[in-house]
C-alpha positions as a Markdown table, in Angstrom:
| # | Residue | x | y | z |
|---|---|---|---|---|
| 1 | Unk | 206.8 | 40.1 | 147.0 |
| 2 | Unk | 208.3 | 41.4 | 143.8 |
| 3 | Unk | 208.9 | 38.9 | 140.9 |
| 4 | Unk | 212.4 | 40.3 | 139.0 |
| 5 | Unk | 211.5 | 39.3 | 135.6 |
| 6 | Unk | 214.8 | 39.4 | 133.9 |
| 7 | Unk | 213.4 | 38.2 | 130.7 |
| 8 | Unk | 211.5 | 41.6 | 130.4 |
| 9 | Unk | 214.7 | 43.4 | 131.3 |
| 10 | Unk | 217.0 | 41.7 | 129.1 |
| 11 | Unk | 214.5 | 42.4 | 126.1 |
| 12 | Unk | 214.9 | 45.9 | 126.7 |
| 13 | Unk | 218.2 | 46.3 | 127.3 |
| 14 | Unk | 219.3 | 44.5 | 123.7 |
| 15 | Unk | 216.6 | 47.6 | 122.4 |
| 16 | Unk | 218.8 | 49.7 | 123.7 |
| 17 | Unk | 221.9 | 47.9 | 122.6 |
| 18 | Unk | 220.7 | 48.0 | 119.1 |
| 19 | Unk | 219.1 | 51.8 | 119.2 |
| 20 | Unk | 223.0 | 52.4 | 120.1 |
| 21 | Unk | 224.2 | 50.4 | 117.0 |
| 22 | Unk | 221.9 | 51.9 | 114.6 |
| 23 | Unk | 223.1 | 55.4 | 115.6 |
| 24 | Unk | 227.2 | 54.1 | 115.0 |
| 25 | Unk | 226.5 | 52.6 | 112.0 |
| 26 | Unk | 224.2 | 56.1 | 110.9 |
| 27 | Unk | 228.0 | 57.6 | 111.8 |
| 28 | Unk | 229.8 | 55.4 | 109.5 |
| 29 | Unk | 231.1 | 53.8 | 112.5 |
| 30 | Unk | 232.1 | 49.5 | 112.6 |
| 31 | Unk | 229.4 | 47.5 | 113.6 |
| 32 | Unk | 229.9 | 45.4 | 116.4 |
| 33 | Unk | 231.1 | 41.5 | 115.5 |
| 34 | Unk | 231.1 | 38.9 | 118.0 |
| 35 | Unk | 232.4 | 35.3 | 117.5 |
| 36 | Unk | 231.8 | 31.9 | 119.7 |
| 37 | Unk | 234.0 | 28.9 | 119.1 |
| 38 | Unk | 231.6 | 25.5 | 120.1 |
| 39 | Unk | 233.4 | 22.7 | 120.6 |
| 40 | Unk | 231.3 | 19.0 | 120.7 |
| 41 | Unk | 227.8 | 18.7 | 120.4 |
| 42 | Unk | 227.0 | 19.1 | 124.6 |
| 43 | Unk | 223.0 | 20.2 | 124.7 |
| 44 | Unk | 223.7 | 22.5 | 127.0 |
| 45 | Unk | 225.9 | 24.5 | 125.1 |
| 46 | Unk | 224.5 | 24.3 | 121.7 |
| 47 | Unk | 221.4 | 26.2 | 123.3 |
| 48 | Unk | 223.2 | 28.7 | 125.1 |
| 49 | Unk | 225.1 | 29.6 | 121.6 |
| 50 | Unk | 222.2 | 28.8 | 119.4 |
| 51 | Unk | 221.2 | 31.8 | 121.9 |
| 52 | Unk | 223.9 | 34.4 | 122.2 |
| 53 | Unk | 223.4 | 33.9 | 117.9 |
| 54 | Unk | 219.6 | 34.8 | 118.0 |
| 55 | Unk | 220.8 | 37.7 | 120.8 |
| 56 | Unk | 223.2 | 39.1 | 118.4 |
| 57 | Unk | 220.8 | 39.6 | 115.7 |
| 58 | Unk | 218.5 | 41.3 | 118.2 |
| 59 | Unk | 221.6 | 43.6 | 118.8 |
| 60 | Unk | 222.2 | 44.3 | 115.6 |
| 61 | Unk | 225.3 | 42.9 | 115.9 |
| 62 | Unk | 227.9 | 40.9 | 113.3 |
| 63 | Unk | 228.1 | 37.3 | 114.7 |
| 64 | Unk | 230.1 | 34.3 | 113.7 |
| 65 | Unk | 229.8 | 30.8 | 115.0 |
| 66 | Unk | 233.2 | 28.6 | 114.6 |
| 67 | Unk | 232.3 | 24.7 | 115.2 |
| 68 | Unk | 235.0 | 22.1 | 116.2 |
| 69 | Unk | 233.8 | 18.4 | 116.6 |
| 70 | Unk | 235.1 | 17.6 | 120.3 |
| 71 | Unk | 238.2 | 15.4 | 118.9 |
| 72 | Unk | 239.6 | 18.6 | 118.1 |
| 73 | Unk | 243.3 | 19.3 | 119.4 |
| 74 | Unk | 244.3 | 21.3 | 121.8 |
| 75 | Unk | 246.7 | 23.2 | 119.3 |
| 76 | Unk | 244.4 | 23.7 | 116.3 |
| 77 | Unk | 241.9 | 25.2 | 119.1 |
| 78 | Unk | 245.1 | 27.1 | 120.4 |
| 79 | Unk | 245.5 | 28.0 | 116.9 |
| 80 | Unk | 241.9 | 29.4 | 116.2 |
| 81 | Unk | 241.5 | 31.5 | 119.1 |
| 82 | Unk | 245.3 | 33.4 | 118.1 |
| 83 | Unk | 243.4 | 33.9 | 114.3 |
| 84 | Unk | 240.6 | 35.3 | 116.5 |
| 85 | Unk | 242.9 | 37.5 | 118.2 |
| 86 | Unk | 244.3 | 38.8 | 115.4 |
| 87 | Unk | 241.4 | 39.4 | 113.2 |
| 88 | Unk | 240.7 | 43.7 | 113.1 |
| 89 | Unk | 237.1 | 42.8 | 112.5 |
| 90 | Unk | 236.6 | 40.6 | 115.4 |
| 91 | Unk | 236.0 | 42.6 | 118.4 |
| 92 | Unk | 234.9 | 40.4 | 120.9 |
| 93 | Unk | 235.3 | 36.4 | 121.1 |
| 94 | Unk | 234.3 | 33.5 | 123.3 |
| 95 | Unk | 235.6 | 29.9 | 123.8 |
| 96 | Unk | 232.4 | 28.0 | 125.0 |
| 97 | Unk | 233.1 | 25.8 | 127.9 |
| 98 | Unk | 233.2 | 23.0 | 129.1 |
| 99 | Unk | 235.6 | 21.8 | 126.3 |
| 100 | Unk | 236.6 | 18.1 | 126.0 |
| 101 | Unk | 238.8 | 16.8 | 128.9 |
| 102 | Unk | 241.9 | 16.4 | 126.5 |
| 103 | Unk | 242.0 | 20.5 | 126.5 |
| 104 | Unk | 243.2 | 22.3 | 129.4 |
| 105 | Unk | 240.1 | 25.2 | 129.7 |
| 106 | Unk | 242.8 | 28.2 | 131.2 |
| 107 | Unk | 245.2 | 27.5 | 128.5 |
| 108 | Unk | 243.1 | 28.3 | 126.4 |
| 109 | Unk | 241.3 | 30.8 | 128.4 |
| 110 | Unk | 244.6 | 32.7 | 128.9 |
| 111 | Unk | 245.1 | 32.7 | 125.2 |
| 112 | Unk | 242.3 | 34.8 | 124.5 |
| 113 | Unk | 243.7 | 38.4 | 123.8 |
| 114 | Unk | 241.9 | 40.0 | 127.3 |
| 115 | Unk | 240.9 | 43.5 | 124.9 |
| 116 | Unk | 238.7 | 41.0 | 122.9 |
| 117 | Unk | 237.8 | 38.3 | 126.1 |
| 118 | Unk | 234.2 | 39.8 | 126.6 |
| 119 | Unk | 233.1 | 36.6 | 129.1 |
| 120 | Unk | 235.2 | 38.5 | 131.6 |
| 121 | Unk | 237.4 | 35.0 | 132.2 |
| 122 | Unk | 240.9 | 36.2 | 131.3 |
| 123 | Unk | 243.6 | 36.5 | 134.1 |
| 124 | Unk | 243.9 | 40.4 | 133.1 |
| 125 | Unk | 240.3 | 41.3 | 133.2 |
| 126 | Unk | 239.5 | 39.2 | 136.4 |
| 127 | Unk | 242.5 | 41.0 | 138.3 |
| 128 | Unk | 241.0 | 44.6 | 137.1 |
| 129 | Unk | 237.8 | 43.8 | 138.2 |
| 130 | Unk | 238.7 | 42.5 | 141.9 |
| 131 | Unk | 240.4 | 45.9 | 141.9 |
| 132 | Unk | 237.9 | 48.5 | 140.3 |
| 133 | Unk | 239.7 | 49.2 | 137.3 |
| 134 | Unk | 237.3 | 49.0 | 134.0 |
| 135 | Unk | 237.2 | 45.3 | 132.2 |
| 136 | Unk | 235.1 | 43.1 | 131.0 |
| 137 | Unk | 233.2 | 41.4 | 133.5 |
| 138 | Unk | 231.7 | 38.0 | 133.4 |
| 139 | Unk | 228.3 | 38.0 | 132.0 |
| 140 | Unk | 226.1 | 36.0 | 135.5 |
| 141 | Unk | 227.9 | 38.8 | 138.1 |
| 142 | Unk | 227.2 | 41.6 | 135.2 |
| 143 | Unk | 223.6 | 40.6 | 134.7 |
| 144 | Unk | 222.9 | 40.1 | 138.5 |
| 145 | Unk | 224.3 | 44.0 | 138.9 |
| 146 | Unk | 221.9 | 45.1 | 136.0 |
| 147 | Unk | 219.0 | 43.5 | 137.7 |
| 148 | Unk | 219.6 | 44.8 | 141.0 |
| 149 | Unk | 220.5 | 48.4 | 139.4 |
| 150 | Unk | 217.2 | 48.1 | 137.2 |
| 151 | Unk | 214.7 | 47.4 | 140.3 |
| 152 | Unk | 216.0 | 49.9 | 142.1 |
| 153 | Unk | 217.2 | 47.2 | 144.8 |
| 154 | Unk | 219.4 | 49.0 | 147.8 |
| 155 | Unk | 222.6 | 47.2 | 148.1 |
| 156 | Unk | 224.8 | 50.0 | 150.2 |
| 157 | Unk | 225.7 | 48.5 | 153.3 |
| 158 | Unk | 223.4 | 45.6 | 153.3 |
| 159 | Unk | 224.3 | 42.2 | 154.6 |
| 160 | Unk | 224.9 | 39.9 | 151.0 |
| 161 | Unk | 225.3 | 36.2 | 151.5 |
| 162 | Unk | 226.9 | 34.6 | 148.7 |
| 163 | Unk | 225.8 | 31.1 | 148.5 |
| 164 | Unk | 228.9 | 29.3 | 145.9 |
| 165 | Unk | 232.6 | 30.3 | 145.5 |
| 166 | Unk | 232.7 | 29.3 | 141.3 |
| 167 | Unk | 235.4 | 31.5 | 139.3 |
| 168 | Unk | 232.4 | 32.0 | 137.6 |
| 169 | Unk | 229.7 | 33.1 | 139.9 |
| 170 | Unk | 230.7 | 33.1 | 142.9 |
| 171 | Unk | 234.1 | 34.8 | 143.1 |
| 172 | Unk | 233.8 | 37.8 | 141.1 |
| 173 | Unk | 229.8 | 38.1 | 142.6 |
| 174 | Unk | 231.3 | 38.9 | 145.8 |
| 175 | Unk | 234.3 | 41.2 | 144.7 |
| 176 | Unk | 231.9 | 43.2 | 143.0 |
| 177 | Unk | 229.1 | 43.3 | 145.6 |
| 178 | Unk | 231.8 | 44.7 | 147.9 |
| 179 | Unk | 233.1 | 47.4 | 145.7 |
| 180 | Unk | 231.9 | 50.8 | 146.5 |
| 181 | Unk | 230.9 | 51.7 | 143.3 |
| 182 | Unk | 228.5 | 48.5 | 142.8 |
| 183 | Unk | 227.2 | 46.9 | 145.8 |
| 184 | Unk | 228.8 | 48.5 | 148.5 |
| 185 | Unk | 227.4 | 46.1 | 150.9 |
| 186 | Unk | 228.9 | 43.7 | 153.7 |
| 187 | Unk | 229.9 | 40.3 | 151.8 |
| 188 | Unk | 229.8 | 36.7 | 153.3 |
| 189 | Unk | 230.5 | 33.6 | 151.0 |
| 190 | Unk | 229.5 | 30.5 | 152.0 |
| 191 | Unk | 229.9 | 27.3 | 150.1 |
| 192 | Unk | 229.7 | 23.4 | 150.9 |
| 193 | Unk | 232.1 | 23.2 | 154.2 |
| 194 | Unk | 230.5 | 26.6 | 155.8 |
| 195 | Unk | 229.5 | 25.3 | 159.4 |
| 196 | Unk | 227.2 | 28.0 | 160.1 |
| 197 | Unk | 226.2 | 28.4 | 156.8 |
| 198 | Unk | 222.0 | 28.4 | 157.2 |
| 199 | Unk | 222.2 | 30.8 | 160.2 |
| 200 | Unk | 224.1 | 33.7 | 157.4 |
| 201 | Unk | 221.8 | 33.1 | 155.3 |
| 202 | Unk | 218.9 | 34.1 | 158.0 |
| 203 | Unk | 220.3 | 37.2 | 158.7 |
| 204 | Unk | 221.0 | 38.3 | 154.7 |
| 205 | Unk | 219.4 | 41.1 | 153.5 |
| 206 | Unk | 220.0 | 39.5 | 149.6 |
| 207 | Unk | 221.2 | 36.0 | 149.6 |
| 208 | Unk | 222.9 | 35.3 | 145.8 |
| 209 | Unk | 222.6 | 31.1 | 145.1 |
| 210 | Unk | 225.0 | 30.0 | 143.1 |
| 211 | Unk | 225.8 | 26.7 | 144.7 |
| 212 | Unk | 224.2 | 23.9 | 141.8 |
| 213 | Unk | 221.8 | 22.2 | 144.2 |
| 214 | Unk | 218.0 | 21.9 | 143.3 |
| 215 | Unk | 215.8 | 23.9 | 146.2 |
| 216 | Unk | 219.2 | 24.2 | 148.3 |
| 217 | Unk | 217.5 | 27.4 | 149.6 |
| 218 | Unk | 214.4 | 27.0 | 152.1 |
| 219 | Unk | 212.3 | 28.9 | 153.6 |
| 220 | Unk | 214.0 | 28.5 | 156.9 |
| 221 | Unk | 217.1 | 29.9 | 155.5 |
| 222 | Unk | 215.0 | 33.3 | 154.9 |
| 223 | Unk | 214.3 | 36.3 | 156.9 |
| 224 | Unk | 211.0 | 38.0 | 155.8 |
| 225 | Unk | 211.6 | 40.8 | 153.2 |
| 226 | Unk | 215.2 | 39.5 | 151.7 |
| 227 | Unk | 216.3 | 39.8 | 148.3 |
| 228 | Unk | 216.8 | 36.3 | 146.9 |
| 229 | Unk | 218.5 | 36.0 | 143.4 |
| 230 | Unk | 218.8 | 32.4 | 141.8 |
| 231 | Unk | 221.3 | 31.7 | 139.8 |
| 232 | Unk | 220.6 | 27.9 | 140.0 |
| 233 | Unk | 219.9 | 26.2 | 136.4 |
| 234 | Unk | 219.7 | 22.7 | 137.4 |
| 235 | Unk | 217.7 | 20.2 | 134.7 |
| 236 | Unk | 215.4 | 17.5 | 136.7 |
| 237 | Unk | 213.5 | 15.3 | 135.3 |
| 238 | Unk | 209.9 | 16.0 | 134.6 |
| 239 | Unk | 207.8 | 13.6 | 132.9 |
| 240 | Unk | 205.5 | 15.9 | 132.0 |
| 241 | Unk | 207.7 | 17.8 | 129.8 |
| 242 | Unk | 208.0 | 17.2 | 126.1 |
| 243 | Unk | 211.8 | 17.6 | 126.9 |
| 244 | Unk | 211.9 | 15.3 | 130.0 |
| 245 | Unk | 213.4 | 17.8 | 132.1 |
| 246 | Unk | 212.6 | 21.2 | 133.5 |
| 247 | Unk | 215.4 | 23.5 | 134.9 |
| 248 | Unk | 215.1 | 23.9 | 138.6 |
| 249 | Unk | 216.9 | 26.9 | 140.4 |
| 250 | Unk | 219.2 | 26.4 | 143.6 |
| 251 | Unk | 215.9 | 27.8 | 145.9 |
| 252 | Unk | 212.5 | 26.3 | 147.2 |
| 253 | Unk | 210.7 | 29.0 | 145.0 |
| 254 | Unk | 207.3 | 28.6 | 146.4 |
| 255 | Unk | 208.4 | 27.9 | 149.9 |
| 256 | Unk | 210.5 | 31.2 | 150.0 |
| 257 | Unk | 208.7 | 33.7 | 147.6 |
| 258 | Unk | 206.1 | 34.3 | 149.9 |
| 259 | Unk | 208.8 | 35.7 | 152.6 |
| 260 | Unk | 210.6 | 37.8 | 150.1 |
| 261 | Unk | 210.6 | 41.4 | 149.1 |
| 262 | Unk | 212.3 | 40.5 | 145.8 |
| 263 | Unk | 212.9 | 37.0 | 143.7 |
| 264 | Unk | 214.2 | 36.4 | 140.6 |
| 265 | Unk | 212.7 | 32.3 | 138.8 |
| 266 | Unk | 214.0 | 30.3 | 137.2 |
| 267 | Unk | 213.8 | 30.2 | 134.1 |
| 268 | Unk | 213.2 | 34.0 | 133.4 |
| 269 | Unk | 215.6 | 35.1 | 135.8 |
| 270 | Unk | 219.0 | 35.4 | 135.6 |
| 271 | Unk | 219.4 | 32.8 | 132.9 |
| 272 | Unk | 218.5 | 35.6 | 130.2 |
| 273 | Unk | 220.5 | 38.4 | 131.7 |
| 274 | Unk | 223.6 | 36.6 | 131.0 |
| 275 | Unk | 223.6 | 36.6 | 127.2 |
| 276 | Unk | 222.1 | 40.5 | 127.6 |
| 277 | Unk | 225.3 | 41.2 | 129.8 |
| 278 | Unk | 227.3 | 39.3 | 127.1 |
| 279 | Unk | 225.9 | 41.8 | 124.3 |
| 280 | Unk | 226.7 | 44.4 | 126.4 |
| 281 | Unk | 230.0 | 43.7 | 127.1 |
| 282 | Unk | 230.6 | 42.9 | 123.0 |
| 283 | Unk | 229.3 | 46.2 | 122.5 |
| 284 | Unk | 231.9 | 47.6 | 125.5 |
| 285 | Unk | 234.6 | 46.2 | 122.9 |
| 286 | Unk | 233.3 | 47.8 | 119.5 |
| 287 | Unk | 233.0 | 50.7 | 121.4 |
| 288 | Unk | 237.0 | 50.4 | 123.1 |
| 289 | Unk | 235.2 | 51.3 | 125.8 |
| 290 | Unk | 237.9 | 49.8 | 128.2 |
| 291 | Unk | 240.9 | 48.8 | 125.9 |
| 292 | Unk | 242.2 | 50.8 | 122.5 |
């Protein structure tokens, strides 16, 4: 068994992202700006930007953080993300969601010009990627690719079980792990109402969790030498935590490591290669790698 330590690959990745930006900039080229719009004061987001802000340093990148308190309208958010889209210095954006319950998320999601939407969440960019054209794609399917690409981890014509059917995760995880030029492999999702939903999952090759339920995944659900990724980020509590809480992945970790050929933890899995993808993509759009 194989720990996939994305936390090692991430940290090497944003090397390279920023060995890439030292050589633009040495070319007089624009460096790479990326700005996140944080709306409320939710925990949960205010690490994962307080993050993407530290990653963009790492980068080398230009970043800008735009805070709203969450009694913010609907139209002055509206009317931020159309500055956004029309600021030449800006190359790559993101709305951090959840957003308050007054807001309606795909509004403003569809607002987002889809040449600067670098979470890969835009109409445009979602439709290109179910059908192989280039596009941003969204940074937890991105990162899951890079890990399996990075560990040398044979996907072509394996049987993938995709455990969650989020627009998020889920969705584009299994359009892309069907693709030829990605995964290439034979795709089942299975979600909450799946009947035979354990017995897939015992014949998968790589099982992808993404379902949001604590140890969901048990070693009964595993045939010895699959690939288990955990995309899982569930906080318990834990009383033995300064914080209270420790984040708890969607599988039994110790139950099913053993039985594995591959497994990413939580944390240290996934979790980082989604702000890595996120650089990547941000870097994608200084570059007009996909749109000019």
């Amino acid at each position: 068994m194989q720990i996939i330590d994305g936390k090692a690959t991430a940290a090497t990745i944003k090397q390279e992202i920023a060995e890439e930006v030292r050589q633009m900039m040495a070319r007089g080229e624009k460096q790479p700006h990326l700005a996140a719009v944080l709306v409320g004061h939710d925990g949960g987001s205010e690490t994962y930007v307080k993050n993407k802000v530290l990653a963009c340093e790492a980068c080398g990148f230009k970043s800008t953080l735009i805070r709203y308190e969450d009694n913010v309208s609907e139209e002055e958010l509206l009317a931020c993300v159309d500055k956004l889209n029309k600021d030449d210095d800006v190359d790559g954006f993101i709305v951090q969601l959840p957003l308050p319950r007054h807001i309606d998320e795909q509004k403003v999601i569809e607002a987002i010009d889809y040449r600067k939407d670098v979470d890969g969440f835009h109409p445009v960019n979602v439709g290109r990627m179910a059908i192989g054209l280039p596009c941003f794609i969204s940074a937890t399917p991105l990162g899951i690719l890079t890990l399996l690409q990075r560990y040398g981890i044979e996907t072509k014509g394996k049987k993938c079980v995709i455990l969650g059917r989020s627009n998020i995760v889920g969705k584009p995880m299994a359009q892309l792990m069907m693709q030829k030029q990605y995964g290439d492999a034979t795709v089942t999702v299975c979600h909450s109402r799946s009947t035979t939903l354990k017995d897939e999952c015992r014949q998968a090759d790589i099982i992808i969790a993404a379902i949001g339920s604590p140890d969901f995944v048990t070693a009964d659900m595993v045939k010895e030498g699959a690939v288990i990724v955990d995309v899982g980020t569930t906080r318990v509590p834990d009383a033995s935590r300064k914080s209270g809480f420790r984040l708890n992945g969607d599988v039994k970790f110790d139950e099913v490591a053993p039985r594995c050929s591959y497994i990413t933890p939580v944390p240290g899995g996934v979790g980082p290669m989604t702000i890595c993808s996120l650089m990547k993509n941000t870097l994608a759009a200084g570059k007009k790698e996909f749109y000019r």
